[in-house]
C-alpha beads as a LAMMPS data file, in Angstrom:
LAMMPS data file: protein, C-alpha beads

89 atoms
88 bonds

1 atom types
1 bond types

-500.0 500.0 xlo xhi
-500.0 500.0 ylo yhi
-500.0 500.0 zlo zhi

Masses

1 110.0

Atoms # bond

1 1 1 -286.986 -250.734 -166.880
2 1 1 -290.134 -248.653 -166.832
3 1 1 -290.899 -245.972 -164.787
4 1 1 -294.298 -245.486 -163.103
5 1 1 -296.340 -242.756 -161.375
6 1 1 -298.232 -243.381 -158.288
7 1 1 -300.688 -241.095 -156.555
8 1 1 -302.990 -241.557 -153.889
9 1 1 -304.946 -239.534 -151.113
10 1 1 -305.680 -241.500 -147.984
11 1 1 -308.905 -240.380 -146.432
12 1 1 -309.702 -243.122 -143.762
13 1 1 -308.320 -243.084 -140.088
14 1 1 -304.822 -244.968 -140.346
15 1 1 -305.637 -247.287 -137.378
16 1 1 -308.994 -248.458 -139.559
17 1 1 -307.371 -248.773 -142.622
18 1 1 -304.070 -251.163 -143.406
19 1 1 -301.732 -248.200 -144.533
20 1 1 -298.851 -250.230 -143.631
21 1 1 -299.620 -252.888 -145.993
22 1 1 -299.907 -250.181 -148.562
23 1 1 -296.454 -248.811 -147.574
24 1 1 -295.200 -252.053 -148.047
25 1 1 -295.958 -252.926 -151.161
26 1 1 -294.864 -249.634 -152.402
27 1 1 -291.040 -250.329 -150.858
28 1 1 -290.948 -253.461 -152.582
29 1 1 -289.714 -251.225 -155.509
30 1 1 -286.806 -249.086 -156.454
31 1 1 -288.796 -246.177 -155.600
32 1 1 -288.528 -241.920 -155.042
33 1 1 -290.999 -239.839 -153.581
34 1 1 -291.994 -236.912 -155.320
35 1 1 -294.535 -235.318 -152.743
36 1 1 -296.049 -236.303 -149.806
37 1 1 -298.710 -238.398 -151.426
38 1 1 -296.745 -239.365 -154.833
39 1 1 -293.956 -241.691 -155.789
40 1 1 -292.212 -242.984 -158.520
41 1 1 -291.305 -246.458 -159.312
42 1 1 -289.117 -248.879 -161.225
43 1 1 -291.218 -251.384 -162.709
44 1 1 -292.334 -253.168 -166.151
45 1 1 -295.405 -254.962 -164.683
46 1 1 -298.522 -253.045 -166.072
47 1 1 -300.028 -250.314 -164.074
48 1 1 -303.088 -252.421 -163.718
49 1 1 -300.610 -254.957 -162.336
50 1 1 -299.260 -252.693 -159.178
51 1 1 -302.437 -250.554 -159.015
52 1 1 -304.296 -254.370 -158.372
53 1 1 -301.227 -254.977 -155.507
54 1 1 -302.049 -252.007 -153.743
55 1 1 -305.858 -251.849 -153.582
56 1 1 -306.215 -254.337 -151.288
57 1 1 -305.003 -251.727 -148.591
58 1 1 -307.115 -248.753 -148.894
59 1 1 -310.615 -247.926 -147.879
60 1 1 -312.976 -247.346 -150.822
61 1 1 -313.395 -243.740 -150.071
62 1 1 -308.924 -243.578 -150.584
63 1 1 -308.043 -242.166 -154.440
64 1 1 -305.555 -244.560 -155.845
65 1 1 -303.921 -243.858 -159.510
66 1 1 -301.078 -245.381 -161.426
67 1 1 -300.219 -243.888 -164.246
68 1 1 -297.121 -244.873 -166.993
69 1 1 -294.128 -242.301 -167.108
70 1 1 -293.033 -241.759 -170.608
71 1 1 -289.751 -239.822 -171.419
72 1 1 -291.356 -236.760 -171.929
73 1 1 -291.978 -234.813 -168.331
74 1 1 -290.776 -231.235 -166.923
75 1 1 -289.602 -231.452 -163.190
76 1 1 -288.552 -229.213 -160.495
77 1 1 -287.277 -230.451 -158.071
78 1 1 -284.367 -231.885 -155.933
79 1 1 -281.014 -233.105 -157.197
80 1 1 -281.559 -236.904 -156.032
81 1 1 -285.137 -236.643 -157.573
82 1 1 -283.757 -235.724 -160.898
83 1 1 -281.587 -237.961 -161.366
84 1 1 -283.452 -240.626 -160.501
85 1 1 -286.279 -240.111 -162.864
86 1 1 -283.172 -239.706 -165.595
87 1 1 -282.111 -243.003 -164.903
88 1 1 -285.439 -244.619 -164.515
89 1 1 -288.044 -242.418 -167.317

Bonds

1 1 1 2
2 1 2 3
3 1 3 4
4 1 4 5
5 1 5 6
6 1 6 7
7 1 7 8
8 1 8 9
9 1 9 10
10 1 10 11
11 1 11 12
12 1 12 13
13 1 13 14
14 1 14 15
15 1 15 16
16 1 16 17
17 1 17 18
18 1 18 19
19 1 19 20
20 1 20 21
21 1 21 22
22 1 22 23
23 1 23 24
24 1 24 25
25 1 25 26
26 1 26 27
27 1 27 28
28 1 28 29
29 1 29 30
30 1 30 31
31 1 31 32
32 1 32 33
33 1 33 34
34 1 34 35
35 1 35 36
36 1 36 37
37 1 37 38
38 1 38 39
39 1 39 40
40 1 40 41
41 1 41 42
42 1 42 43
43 1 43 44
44 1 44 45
45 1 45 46
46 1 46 47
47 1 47 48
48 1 48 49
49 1 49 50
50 1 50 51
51 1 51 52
52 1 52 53
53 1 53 54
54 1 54 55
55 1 55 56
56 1 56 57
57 1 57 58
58 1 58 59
59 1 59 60
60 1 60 61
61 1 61 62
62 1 62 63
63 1 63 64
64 1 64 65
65 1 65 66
66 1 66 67
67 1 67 68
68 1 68 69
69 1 69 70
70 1 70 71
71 1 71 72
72 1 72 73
73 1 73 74
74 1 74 75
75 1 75 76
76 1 76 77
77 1 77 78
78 1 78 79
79 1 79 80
80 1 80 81
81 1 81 82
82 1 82 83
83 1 83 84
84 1 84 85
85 1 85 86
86 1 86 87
87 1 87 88
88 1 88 89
């Protein structure tokens, strides 16, 4: 399985904007979080594929990317964290 990157920033007032619908979507996958604002997924479908899923639910002033994770990447960061993007990248 693939492993993709996704990053947003969420500018509009939650009760305006379907956030939970976005949050949904992303928990439909084996997923981490790396920050507040960034998570890694298990998936094969394209990133055009989820980042088409997830538009839907944010407010065109939002920044949404979805990026491909190849093998190559330097991380810092928790033990759980690490070993999931060794299993997954």
């Amino acid at each position: 399985m693939a492993a993709r990157l996704i990053t947003y920033h969420l500018k509009s007032d939650p009760s305006k904007t379907d956030y939970e619908g976005f949050a949904n979507v992303l928990q439909t996958y084996d997923y981490i979080q790396l920050s507040e604002t960034s998570y890694a997924i298990a998936s094969d479908e394209y990133p055009k594929e989820i980042f088409q899923k997830l538009e839907p639910f944010i407010d065109p002033d939002d920044c949404l990317v979805v990026i491909a994770l190849s093998r190559f990447y330097m991380a810092h960061h928790n033990q759980d964290v690490l070993a999931w993007l060794d299993a997954n990248v």
